[in-house]
N, C-alpha and C positions, 0 to 999 in steps of 0.2 A: 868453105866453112866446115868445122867439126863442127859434132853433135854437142849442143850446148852455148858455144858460141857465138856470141852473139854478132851482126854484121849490121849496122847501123846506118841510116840515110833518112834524107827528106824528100820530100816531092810535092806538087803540086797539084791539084785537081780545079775543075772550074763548078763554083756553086751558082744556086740563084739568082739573077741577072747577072750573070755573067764574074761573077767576083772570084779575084782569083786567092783560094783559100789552100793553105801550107798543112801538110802533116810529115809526122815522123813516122820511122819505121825501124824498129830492130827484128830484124830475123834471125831463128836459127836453121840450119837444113834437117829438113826431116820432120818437121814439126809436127807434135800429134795434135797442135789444135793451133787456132788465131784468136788474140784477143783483139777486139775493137774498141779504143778507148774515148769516152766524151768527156771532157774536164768540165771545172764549175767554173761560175762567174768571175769575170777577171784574172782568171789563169790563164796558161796554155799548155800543150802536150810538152815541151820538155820538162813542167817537174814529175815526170812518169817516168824519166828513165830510170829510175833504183828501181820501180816496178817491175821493168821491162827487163832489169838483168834477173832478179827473179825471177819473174816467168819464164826465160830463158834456160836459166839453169832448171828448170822440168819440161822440156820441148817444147814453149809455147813463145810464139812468133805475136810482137807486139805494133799494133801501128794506133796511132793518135794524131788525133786532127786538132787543130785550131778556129774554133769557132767562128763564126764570120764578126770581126770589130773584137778580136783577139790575137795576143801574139802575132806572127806572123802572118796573117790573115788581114783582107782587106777589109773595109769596111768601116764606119763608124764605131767609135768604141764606146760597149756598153748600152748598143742600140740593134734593135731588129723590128721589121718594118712588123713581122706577125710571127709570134711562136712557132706556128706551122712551117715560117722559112727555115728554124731550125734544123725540123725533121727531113724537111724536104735536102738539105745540105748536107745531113745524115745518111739519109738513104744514097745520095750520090758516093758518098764516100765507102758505103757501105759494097758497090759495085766495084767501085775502085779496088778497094783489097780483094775482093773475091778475084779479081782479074790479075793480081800478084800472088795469092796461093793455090796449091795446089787443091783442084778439084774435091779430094777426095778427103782435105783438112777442112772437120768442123769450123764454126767462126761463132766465136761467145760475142757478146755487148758488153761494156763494163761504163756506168754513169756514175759519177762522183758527185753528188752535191746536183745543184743545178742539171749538171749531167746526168745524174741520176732522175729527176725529173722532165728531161728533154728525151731520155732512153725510155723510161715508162710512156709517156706519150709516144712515145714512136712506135710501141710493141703493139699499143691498143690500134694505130691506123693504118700499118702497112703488115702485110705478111709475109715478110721477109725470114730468108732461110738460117734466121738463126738457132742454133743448138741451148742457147740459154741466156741468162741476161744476169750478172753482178750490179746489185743496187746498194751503191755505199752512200753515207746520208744527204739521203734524198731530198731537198726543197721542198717540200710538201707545206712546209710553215715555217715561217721565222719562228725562233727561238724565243723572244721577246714579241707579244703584239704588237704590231704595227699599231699607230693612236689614230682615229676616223676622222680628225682632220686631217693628217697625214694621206689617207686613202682619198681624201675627199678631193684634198689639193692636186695630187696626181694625177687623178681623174681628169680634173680641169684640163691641167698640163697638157696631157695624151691628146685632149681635143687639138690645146692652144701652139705649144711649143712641145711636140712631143719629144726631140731630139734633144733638149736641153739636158747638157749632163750638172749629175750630183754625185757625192762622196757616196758608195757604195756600203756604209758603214760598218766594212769587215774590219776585223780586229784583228792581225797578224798574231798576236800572243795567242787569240781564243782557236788557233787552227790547231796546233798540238804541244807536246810538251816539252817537242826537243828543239833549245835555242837554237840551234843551227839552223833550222829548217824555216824556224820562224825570219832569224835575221837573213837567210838568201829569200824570203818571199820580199822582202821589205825592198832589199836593195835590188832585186830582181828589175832590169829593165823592160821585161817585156811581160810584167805584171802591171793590169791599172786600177785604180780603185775607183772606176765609172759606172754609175748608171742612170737611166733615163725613163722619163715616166713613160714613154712604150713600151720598153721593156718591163718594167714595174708594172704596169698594166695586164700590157700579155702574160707575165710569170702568174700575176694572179687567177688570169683566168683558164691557165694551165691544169694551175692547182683543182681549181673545181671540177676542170674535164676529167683529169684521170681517176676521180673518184667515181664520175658519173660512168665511164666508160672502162671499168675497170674488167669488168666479165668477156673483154675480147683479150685480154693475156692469155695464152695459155703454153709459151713457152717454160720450161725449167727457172726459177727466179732464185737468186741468193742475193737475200739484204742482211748487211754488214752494217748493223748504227752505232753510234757513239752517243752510250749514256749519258755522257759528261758533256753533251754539246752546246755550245752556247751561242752558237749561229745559227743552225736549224733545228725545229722541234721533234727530239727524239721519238715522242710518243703517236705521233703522228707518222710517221713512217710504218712502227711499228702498228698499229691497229689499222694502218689501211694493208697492209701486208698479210695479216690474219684474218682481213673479210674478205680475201681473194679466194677464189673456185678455183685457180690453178690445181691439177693435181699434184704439181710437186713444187712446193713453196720453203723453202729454207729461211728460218728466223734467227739472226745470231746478235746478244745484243752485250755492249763490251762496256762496264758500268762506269768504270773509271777514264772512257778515251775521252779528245777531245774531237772536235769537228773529223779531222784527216786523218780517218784509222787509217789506210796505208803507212801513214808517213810516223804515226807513235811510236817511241821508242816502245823496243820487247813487242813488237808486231809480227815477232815469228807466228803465233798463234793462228792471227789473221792470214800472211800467206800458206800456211800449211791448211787451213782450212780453203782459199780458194785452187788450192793444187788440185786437193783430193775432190772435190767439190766436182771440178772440169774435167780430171781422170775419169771418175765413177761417169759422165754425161757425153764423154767425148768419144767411146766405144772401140 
């Protein structure tokens, strides 16, 4: 491989009972740092690879997993027995690449959406060796409040039929502005639009944790939100973001995106800010 170049593959790891969970991996040689990527609900790591030649073209080696009951990933779709199996799947994977890069190459986080809120939880309960952590908008809140029958019925659900799947009610238009991106989510086959009241459950009481536990971050954090979002609550990211004691908290907030700042059109801005961001962090 030249410098830049990107050399592409997938591989396997074994998560939490045993399940056998898929990620990708573009590398380049030489790389001054790794990114580690968690995708959001109902996606998986291949709509990362435009990411991934980016980051490529500035030495950064990219690997992305597939959540358990995602993509290529085992599992129930839309389903996890406890948020914590998450992190715990995380951390597994999180050994895995350190065992594909070299020693001596930092290793960022980067959480998208739900990811982003599965990566925050995960910085607050393990202390793992990472150099810093990318938080693009974070689950923190639905965009719209959920209605307390709604939360109420769930509830029940979680006790009764926790696995029972529902429409996930993402809106492929509301992810960003560029049709293209919208129509491959749509026709995407290894996109689903499930989820289930354990999971609905657990995401909520995620939410609560990472604000309760939020004074155990203390690695390097850049959140990337999207003013314009209409799937998760911008504002809500940002104000947990600005009650953090981290010393080194970057807030970057984009008025006109929609959900998937990576994927906006005219998002040179976004990656040139996460180049220099990982440059200045990565030593």
């Amino acid at each position: 491989m030249s410098p830049g170049v990107l050399h592409s593959s997938e591989g396997y790891f074994e998560g939490v009972g045993r399940l056998r969970l898929r990620y990708r991996a573009w590398e380049v040689q030489n790389a001054r740092a790794a990114i580690l990527v968690v995708h959001g609900l109902g996606e998986h790591s291949g709509r990362y690879a435009a990411f991934a030649e980016t980051a490529g073209a500035f030495a950064c080696s990219t690997y992305a997993l597939d959540l358990r009951g995602h993509g290529g990933s085992e599992g129930r779709r839309g389903f996890v027995p406890r948020f914590e199996t998450f992190l715990q799947d995380v951390d597994r994977f999180r050994r895995e690449v350190q065992g594909l890069v070299d020693v001596r190459v930092p290793v960022f986080l980067l959480g998208n959406s739900m990811g982003g809120l599965i990566a925050l939880r995960y910085l607050e309960e393990y202390e793992a060796p990472f150099r810093g952590a990318i938080i693009v908008s974070p689950w923190l809140a639905t965009a719209v409040e959920v209605p307390r029958w709604k939360v109420l019925l769930a509830n029940a659900l979680n006790r009764m039929l926790p696995a029972l799947p529902f429409n996930n009610g993402i809106d492929p238009a509301a992810l960003c502005h560029d049709p293209a991106v919208v129509e491959a989510y749509r026709s995407d086959p290894l996109v689903h639009h499930t989820i289930t009241p354990r999971l609905f459950f657990e995401a909520s009481r995620a939410m609560g944790l990472v604000f309760q536990r939020s004074s155990r971050i203390q690695v390097p954090l850049l959140f990337l939100i999207a003013g314009a979002d209409l799937i998760v609550q911008p504002s809500k990211a940002v104000s947990f973001a600005r009650s953090l004691a981290a010393p080194d908290v970057t807030v970057r907030v984009y008025p006109e995106y929609y959900h998937e700042v990576l994927n906006e059109p005219g998002n040179a801005p976004v990656l040139v800010e996460i180049r220099d961001w990982i440059v200045q962090r990565a030593g």
